[in-house]
C-alpha positions as CSV (number, residue, x, y, z in Angstrom):
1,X,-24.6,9.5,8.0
2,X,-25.5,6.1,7.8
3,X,-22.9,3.5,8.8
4,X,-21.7,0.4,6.8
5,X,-24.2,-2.7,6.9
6,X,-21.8,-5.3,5.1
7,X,-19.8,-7.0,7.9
8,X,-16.7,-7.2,5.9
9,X,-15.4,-3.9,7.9
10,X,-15.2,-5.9,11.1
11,X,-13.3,-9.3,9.5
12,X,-10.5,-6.7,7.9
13,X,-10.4,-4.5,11.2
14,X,-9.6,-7.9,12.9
15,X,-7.5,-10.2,10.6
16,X,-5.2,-7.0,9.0
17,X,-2.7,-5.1,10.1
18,X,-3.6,-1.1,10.9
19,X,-0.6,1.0,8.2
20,X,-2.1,4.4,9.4
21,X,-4.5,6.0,11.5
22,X,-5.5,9.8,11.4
23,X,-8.1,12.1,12.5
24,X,-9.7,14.9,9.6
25,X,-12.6,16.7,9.1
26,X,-14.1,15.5,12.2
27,X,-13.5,11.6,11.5
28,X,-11.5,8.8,12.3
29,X,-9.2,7.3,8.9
30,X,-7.7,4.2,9.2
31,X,-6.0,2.2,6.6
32,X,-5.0,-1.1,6.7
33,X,-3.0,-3.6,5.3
34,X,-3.0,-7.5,4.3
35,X,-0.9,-9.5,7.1
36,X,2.8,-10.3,6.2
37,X,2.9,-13.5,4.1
38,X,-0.9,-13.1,3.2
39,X,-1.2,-10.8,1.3
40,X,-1.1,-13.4,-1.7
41,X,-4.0,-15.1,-0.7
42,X,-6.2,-12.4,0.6
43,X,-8.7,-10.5,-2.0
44,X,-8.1,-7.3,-0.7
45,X,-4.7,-5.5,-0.4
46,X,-5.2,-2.4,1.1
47,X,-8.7,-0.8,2.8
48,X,-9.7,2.7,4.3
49,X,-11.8,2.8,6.8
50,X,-13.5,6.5,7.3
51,X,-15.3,6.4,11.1
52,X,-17.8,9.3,11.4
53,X,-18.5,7.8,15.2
54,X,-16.2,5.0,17.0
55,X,-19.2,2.4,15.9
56,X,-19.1,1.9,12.5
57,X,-17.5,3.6,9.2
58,X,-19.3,5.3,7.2
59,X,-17.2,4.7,4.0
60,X,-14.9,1.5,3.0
61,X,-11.8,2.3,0.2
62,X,-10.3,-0.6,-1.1
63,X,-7.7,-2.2,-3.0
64,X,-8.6,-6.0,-4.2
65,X,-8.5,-8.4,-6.1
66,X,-11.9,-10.1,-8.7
67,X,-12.0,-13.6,-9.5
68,X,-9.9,-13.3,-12.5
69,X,-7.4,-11.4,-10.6
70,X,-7.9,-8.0,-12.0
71,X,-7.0,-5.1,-9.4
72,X,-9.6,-2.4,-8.3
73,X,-10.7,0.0,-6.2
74,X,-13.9,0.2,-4.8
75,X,-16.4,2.0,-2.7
76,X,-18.6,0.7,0.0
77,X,-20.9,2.7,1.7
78,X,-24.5,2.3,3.1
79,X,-26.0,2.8,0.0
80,X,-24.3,0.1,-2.1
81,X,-20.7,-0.6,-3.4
82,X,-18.9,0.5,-6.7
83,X,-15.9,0.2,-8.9
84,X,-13.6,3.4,-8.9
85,X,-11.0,2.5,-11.2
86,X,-9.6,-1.0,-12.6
87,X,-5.3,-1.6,-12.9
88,X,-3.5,-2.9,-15.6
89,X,-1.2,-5.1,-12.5
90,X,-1.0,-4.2,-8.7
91,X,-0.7,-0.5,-7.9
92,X,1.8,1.1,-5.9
93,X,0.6,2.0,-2.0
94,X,1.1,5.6,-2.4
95,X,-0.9,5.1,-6.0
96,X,-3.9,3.7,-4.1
97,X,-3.7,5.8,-1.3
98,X,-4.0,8.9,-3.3
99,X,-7.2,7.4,-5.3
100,X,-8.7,6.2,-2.3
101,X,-8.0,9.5,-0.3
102,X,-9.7,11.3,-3.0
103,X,-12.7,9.3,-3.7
104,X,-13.3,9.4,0.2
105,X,-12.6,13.3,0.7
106,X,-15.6,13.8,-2.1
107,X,-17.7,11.1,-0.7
108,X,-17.9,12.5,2.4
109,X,-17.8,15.9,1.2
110,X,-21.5,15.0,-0.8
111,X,-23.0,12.6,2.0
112,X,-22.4,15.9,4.6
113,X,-23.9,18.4,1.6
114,X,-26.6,16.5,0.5
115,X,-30.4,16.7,0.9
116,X,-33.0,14.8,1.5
117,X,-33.9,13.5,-2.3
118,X,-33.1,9.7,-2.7
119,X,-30.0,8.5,-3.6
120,X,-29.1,6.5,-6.5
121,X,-27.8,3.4,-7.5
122,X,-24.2,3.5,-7.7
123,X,-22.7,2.9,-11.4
124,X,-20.5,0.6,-11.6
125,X,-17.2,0.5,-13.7
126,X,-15.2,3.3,-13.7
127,X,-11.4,4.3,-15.5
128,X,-8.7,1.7,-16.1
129,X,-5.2,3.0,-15.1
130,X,-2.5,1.2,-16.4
131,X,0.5,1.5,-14.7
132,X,4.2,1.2,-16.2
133,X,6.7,-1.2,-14.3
């Protein structure tokens, strides 16, 4: 599989704060967090990062923020990014975590099964969950 191009991965790796680290399914997961204090001021919340080899991840899970301050999670891989689901207001950790978990099991699941026909663009959008206080 292809790695990540966009060097976001490596700024987050550096500047947050590691929540979890795992190995599955012959990869290294690693989730991480928005510093103490910062998490205010940073666009993104919460990101997993799913290492196929020590180099560079393969897939990039995340919690943040648009411009207008709408919560979503998206998908980054080698072949493009896209939205996975948009939040009424923040989502709970263990909320995202599931989302994110799932969307990266099946990503990985179809990058390992595919063939050799080109991929497509990603689509963009996806559900709206809105969650109740």
């Amino acid at each position: 599989m292809e790695g990540i191009r966009d060097p976001l991965w490596r700024r987050l790796l550096v500047s947050f704060r590691t929540a979890e680290r795992f190995e599955s399914s012959g990869c290294s997961w690693t989730v991480l967090a928005a510093p103490p204090g910062r998490e205010r001021n940073e666009r993104y919340r919460y990101v997993l990062l799913v290492f196929e080899t020590p180099a560079v991840p393969v897939l990039l899970v995340a919690l943040e923020a648009d411009i207008l301050g709408d919560w979503m999670a998206t998908l980054l891989e080698s072949g493009g990014r896209r939205t996975l689901a948009r939040f009424d207001s923040e989502p709970a950790y263990e909320t995202w975590r599931e989302l994110a978990m799932q969307a990266a099991w099946e990503r990985l699941a179809a990058l390992r099964g595919a063939d050799k026909t080109p991929s497509t663009r990603p689509e963009r959008g996806g559900p709206r969950y809105p969650l109740n206080p």
